[in-house]
N, C-alpha and C positions, 0 to 999 in steps of 0.2 A: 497447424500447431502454433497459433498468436499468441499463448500465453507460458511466461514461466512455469516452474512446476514448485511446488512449498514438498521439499521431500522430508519426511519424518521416517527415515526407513524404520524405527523398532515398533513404531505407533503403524502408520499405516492413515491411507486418508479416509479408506471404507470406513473402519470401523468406528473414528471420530463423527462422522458424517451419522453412523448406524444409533449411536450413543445418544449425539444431536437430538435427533429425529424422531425415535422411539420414544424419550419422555416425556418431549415435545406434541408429538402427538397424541398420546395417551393422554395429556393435562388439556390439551385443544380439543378435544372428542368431550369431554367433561362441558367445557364452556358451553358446549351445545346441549349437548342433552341435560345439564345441571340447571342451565336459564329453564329449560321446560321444567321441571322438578320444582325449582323454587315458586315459578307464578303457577303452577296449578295446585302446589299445597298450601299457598296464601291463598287462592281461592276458595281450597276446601275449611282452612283454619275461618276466615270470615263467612263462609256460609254457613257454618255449624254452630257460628261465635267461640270461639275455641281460642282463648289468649294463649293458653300452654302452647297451640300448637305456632301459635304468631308468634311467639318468642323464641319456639325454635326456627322458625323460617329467620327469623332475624339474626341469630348466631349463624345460621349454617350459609346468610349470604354473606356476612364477614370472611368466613373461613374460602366460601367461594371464589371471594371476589381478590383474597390476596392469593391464592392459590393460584386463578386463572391468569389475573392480570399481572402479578408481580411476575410469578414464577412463570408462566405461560409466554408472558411480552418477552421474558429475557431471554427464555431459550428461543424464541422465535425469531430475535436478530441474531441470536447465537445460530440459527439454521443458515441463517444469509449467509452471515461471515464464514463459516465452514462448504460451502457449496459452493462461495465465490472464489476460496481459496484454491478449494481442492477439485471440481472441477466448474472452472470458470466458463469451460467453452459451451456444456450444456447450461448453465445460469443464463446465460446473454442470450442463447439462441432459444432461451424459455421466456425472459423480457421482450425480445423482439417480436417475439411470435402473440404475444397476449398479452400486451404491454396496457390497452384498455381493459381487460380484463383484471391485471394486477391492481390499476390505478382503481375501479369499482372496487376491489377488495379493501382494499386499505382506508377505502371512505364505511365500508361497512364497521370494521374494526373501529372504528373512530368512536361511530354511533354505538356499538359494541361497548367500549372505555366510557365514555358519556354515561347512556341510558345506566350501567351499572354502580356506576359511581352517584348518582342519583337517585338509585334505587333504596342503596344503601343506609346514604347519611338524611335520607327524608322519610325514612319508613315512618316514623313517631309523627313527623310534621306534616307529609301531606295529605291528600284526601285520600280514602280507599280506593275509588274509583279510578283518578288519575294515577293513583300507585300500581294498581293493576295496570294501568296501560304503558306504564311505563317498563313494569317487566315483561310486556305482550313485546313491546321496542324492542330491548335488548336480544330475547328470544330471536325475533322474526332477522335482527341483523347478524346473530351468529349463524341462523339458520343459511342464511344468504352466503357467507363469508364459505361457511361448508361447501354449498354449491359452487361456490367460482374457483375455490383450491380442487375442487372434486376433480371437476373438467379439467385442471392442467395438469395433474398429476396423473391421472388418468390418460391422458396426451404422447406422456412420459412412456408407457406401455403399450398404448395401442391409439395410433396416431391417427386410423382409419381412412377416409379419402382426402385428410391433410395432405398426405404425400404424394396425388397427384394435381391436387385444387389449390392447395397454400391456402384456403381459406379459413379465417378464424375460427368459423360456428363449427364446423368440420373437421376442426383437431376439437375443438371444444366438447364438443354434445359427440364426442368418439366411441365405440363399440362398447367401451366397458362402462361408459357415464351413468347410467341410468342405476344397473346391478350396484356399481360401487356407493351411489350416493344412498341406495336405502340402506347398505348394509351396514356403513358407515353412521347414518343415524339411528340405525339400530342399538349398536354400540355405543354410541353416543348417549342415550337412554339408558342402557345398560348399568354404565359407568356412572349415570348421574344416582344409580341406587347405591351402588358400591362405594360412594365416597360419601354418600348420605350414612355408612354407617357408620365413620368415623366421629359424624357432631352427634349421632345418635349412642355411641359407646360413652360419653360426658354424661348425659341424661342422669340425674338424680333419682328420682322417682320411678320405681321398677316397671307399674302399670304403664306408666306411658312409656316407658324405654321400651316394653313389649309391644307394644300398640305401634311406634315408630320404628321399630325392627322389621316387623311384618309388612308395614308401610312399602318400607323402603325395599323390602325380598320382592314384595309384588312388583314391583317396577323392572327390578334385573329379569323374574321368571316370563314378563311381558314380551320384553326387549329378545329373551330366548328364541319365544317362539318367532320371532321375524328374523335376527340370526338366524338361523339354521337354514328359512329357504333362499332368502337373498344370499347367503357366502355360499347356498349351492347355485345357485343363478350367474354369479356371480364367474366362479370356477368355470361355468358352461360356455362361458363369452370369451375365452381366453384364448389368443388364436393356438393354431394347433402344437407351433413354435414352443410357448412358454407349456402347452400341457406336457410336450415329453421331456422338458427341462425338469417340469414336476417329478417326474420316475428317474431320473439320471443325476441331478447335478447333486453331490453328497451334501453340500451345504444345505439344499432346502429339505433333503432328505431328514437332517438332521432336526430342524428347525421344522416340519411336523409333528415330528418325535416332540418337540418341545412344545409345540401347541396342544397335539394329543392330550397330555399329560395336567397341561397347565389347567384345560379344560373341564379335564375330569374330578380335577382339583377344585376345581369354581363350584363343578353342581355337588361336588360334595360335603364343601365349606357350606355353601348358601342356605341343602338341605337341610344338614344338621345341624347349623349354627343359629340358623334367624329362623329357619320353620319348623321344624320337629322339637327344637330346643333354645328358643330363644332366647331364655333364661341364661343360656353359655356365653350369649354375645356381650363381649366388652373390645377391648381396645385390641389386643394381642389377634384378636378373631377376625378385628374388622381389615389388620394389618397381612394375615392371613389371605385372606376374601381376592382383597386389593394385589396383591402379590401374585395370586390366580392369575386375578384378571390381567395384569400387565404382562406377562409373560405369553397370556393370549394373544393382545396385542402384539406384543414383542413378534412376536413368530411371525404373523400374520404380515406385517410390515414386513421383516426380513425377507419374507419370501415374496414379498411383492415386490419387491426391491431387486433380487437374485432372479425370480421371473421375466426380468428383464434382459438379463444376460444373455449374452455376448455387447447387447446395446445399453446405452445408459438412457436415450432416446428411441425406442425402437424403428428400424430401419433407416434410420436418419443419423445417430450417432454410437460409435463403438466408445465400450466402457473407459477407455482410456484416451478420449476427448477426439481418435482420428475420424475425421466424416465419412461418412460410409462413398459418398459420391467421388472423394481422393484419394482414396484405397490405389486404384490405377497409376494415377501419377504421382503419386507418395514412393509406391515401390522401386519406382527408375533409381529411386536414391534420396532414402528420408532423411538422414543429420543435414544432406546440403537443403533440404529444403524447409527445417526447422528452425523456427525463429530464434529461439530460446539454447539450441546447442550447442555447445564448446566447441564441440567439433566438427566438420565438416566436411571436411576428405581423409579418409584415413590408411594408414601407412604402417609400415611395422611397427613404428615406435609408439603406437598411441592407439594399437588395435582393442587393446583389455578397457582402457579408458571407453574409448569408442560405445564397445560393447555396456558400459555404467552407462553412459547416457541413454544408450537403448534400452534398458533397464528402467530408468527414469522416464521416460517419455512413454514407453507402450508395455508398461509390468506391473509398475508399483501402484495404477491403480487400483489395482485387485492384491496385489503381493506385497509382502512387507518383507525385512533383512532381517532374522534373529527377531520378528515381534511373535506374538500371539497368535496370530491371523494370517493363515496362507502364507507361513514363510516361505521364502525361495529356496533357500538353503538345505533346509529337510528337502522338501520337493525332488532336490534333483543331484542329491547326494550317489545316488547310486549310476547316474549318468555317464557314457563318455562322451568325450569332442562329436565322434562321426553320429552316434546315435542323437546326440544333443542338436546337431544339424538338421538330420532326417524329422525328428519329431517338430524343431519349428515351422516346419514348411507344411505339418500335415495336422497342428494340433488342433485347429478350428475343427478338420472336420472327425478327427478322436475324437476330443471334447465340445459341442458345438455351444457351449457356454463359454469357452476363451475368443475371443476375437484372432484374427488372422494373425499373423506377422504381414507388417508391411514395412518394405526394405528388400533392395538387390540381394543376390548371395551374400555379397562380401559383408555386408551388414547384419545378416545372416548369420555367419560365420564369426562375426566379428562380438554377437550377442552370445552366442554360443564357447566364444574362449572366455568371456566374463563370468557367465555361469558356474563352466567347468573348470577354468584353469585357473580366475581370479580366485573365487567362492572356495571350489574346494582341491586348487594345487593340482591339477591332473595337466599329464601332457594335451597339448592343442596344437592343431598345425594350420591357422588359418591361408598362408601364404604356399608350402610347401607341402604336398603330398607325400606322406610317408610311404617306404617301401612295405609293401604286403609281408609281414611277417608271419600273421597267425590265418589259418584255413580259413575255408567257406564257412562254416560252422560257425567257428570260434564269433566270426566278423558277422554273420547275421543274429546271434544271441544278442553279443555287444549293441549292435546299430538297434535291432529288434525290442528286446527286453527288458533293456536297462531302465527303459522311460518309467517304468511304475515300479521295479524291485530290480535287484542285483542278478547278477549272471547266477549266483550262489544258488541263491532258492531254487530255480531250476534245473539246476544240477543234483541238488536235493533231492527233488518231489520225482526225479529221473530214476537213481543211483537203486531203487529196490524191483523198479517195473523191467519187463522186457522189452527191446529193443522193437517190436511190432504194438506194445503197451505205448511206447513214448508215442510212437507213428500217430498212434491212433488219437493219443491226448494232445497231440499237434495240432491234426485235423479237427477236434472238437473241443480248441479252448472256451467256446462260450457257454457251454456246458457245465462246464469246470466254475468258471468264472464269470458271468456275465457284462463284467465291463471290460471283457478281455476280445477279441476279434481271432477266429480261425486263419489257423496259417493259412496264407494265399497266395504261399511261393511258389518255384518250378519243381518239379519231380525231386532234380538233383540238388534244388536246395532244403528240400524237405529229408532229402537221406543224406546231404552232408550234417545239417542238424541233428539228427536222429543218432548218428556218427560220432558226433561233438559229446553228446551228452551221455553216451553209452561207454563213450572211451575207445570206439574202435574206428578202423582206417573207412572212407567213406565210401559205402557200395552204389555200386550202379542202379540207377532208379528200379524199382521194380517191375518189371513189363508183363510176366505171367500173372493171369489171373488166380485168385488164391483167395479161397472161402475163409481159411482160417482169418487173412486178414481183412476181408470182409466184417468176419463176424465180431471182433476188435474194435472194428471202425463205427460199428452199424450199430453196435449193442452195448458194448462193454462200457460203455459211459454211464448207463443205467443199472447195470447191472453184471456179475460176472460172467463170464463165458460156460465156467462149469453147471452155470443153471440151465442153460440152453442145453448143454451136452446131457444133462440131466432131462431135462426135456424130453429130449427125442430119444431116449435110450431105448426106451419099448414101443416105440412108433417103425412104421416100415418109410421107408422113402418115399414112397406116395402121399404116405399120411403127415410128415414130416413137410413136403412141399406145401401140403396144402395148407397146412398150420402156417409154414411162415406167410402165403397169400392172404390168410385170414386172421393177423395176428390181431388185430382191432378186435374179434371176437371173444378171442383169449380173454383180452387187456386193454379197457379203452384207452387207456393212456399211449397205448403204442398203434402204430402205422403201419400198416399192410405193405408187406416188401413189393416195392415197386420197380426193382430193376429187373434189370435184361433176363432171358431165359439163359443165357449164358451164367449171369452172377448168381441166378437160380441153382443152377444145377452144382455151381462149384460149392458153392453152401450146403445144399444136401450133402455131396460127397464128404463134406468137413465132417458135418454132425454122424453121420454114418457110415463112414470111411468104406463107401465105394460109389461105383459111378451110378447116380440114380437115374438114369436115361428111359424115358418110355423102351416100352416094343418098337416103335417107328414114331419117328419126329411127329408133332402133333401138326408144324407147319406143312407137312407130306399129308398128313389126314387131311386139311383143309383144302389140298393142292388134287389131290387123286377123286377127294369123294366131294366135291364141292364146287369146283372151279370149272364145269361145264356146264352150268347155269347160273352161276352168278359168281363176283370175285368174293375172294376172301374178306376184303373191309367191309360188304356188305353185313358179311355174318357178323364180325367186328362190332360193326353200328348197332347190330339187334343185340347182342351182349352187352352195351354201354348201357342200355338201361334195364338191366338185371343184376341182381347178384349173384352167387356163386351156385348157390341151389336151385335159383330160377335156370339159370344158365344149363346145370344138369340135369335139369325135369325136362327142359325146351330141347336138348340136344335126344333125350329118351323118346320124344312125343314130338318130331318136327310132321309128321302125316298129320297132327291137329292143329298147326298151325299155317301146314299149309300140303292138301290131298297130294301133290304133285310128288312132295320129296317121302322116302320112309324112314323110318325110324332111325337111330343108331345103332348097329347090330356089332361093333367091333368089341374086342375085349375091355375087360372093366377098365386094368391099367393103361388103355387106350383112351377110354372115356376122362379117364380122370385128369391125363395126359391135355387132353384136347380142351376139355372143361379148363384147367389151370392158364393154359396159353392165352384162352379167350380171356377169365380174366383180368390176364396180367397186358394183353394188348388193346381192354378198354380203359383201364388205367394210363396209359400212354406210354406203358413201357414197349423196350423193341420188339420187333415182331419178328 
């Protein structure tokens, strides 16, 4: 931590950075694909002799040229200045690492500013030929300039054998280089139709304003068709890290959702605006079009951005500037060993302070105070002190898009009364353990629950189900909730909670086995229990076993019970309230009639690859599968008995 921190708590530094960035790159994606657009419909306007169309190329590089370079150059120190600010430590460590590669860029940009600026104010005065090669120039230098930001930002995400080579070309020409640079001039082309339809909404003359609508639609519909398989090419290169970030982190979730949309928006502006009706296109439409499109962009960035997450570097640097390699010795005790901290050892009288600089140093990268964007305050309003504690020590691996906590307890603790005691006034005891006032229950909800909602809700969602109901939606919170985790406490902590929430005194863990709550645990998340009892009402217990064995037959969405013959039988008895027990154990059939020529796992083995009716045809006809042994001659509910065991014991359930 060498560098101060510029804290804007109600702004935040993401989202100035995100602001940056986005416009920035959407007017920089133009400069590329827009230099192609301008020399190749100066080519077509001189090869056809086409003044009209020469005089449009000549407005439409005006509009390009202060578009890209004014507005383009200024957000583009405006990128510097915001990333040097706001994180300085990946800037430097982005300089050091490709600091030739920066210095080649910036001579391209050069010839960039040059070649346009000459393209411009000598269109009248110079010759065709050298004019054309003069926007082949520009062209060929932004093209280049694309390439050398490609590889570093691309670096930024997937560093590939940089991180064990340090070698240039090797963070350079990284796993995603290739996918991103086409998809990127894809859009790039794209974009150069989408902003052609803004000098194309001016047009006077209707014929040629249709003639250049269409133009310019053919370019976007072009640029489509290579979008679609590069940004899926592209998605396929991503290590495995950033793809389940993709299905989890709510932000990027969110920000598909807005891509989705923006997209759908584009081919439906593009269709009906400039090809099915082009006659509709003027200024409002081209405003439209553009608004699409940058929101595509928009997303697209966002989430390439947040696909980085937990890193701001991937494996090299956490979003909040700590190096992934000081993680270790950071934690012995980070304020002492932060450059930039007020504080440094801390004490009773300066623990809530303490915890603000923790704040500031490892939060407010991502978090803001009261802003817009990932406020802290919402966040962790329903918090206490102990659960506030627990959750920092485990939230990388709940959320594996936040980085660690790195810091001792006491720093720990000390981040934790900032949150809860500062933020929102609740009691903290970082120094002093409080005496145990409220039960097991009460103290695992709090520690437990509080991180994503209040103790309240749960007491709620509790107050109408049964006490074997709650159990069961204990057991199966991710059912419920997908970003929720299955209780994975002790017996007695599972029925001191169950206890809590019921209102009653807490019973001793359950030890009988017990179908009903079985069938609770196993079912009723999908569905009610009266269906199953519904079920089996006209069934015998044989047929009832065999249905739960075969429930995938039923219903492919469901799985053939695989437990013990034990949790077998007490399920039956549930659904048909008596004991459904063969005539004699089916493990005694295997034992009496079997097990003096060969053990019982052998028969096991030849039922692993059978199913239920092979299994029973094989056990009716074993003299044809082998002269030695005869047939099965015991009772049906014997066979069916013996048949079920088999295939619940090549499933791997107990035998």
């Amino acid at each position: 931590m060498n560098f101060p921190v510029w804290f804007l708590p109600e702004t935040g530094g993401g989202l100035l950075i995100a602001i940056m960035a986005v416009t920035h790159v959407f007017v920089s994606h133009f400069a590329v694909g827009g230099g192609l657009y301008l020399v190749m419909t100066e080519h077509k306007a001189r090869r056809e002799n086409d003044d009209q169309l020469l005089e449009f190329v000549k407005k439409h590089a005006k509009f390009f040229m202060l578009l890209t370079m004014v507005f383009g150059g200024v957000t583009g120190v405006g990128i510097w200045f915001t990333i040097g600010l706001i994180q300085p430590d990946a800037t430097s460590k982005l300089i050091h690492t490709f600091v030739f590669g920066w210095a080649a860029e910036w001579v391209w940009f050069l010839v960039e500013i040059i070649a346009l600026i000459i393209y411009y104010y000598k269109f009248d005065s110079m010759d065709e030929r050298t004019h054309l090669k003069v926007g082949w120039i520009y062209f060929a230098a932004a093209w280049l300039s694309l390439f050398l930001i490609n590889g570093i930002i691309g670096f930024m995400l997937t560093p590939g054998e940089w991180v064990n080579n340090h070698q240039f070309f090797s963070g350079f020409f990284n796993p995603t280089f290739w996918p991103s640079l086409w998809f990127r001039f894809a859009i790039s082309t794209l974009l150069a139709g989408v902003f052609a339809f803004f000098t194309t909404a001016f047009i006077d003359v209707e014929a040629f304003r249709l003639k250049m609508t269409r133009y310019s639609s053919l370019w976007c519909l072009l640029s489509l068709v290579v979008v679609i398989p590069t940004g899926y090419w592209y998605l396929q290169v991503l290590p495995s890290g950033p793809q389940e970030i993709l299905s989890a982190s709510p932000t990027i979730k969110a920000m598909v959702k807005l891509g989705a949309f923006s997209a759908a928006g584009f081919i439906v502006f593009l269709t009906l605006f400039t090809l099915i009706k082009p006659r509709w296109h003027n200024l409002v439409t081209a405003v439209l079009v553009a608004v699409c499109a940058f929101g595509m962009m928009g997303s697209f960035e966002w989430i390439r951005e947040a696909d980085r997450r937990p890193f701001v570097i991937r494996e090299m640097l956490y979003s909040n500037g700590i190096p992934v390699d000081q993680v270790e010795q950071l934690s012995e005790g980070f304020l002492a060993q932060s450059k930039w901290s007020a504080i440094k050892v801390i004490d009773a009288d300066n623990v809530q302070q303490a915890g603000a600089e923790l704040f500031k140093l490892q939060c407010y990268a991502c978090h803001t105070l009261d802003g817009i964007n990932n406020d802290i305050r919402s966040r962790t309003a329903t918090i206490n002190f102990n659960g506030m504690v627990k959750y920092l020590g485990t939230m990388h691996q709940r959320r594996p898009f936040m980085p660690p906590f790195v810091g001792n307890e006491l720093e720990k603790k000390a981040l934790a009364s900032y949150l809860v005691g500062t933020l929102h006034g609740k009691e903290t005891h970082v120094f002093d353990e409080p005496e145990l006032t409220i039960n097991l229950g009460q103290k695992m909800l709090e520690d437990e629950c509080t991180v994503c909602h209040g103790v309240d809700l749960v007491m709620d969602w509790g107050e109408f189900l049964s006490a074997e109901e709650v159990r069961s939606g204990l057991l199966n919170l991710s059912q419920i909730d997908s970003s929720m985790d299955d209780f994975s406490g002790t017996p007695e902590e599972l029925a001191a909670v169950v206890a809590t929430i019921k209102g009653q005194a807490a019973p001793a863990a359950p030890t009988e086995l017990s179908g009903k709550s079985l069938l609770e645990e196993e079912c009723s998340m999908c569905h009610g229990t009266d269906i199953i009892y519904d079920w089996a009402a006209p069934l015998s217990p044989d047929e009832v076993r065999h249905g739960l064995l075969t429930l995938s037959q039923i219903d492919s969405s469901m799985e053939d019970f695989s437990g013990t013959p034990q949790e077998l039988a007490a399920l039956v008895t549930a659904l048909k309230g008596m004991m459904a027990q063969p005539s004699v154990s089916a493990q005694a059939i295997l034992d009496d009639e079997c097990s003096m020529c060969h053990s019982a796992d052998l028969v096991i083995e030849w039922a692993a690859a059978l199913n239920r009716e092979g299994i029973n045809h094989g056990l009716k006809h074993l003299s044809e599968i082998n002269s030695s042994m005869d047939d099965f001659t015991g009772r049906d509910d014997d066979l069916e008995a013996l048949t079920d065991y088999l295939v619940n014991s090549a499933k791997g359930g107990t035998q």
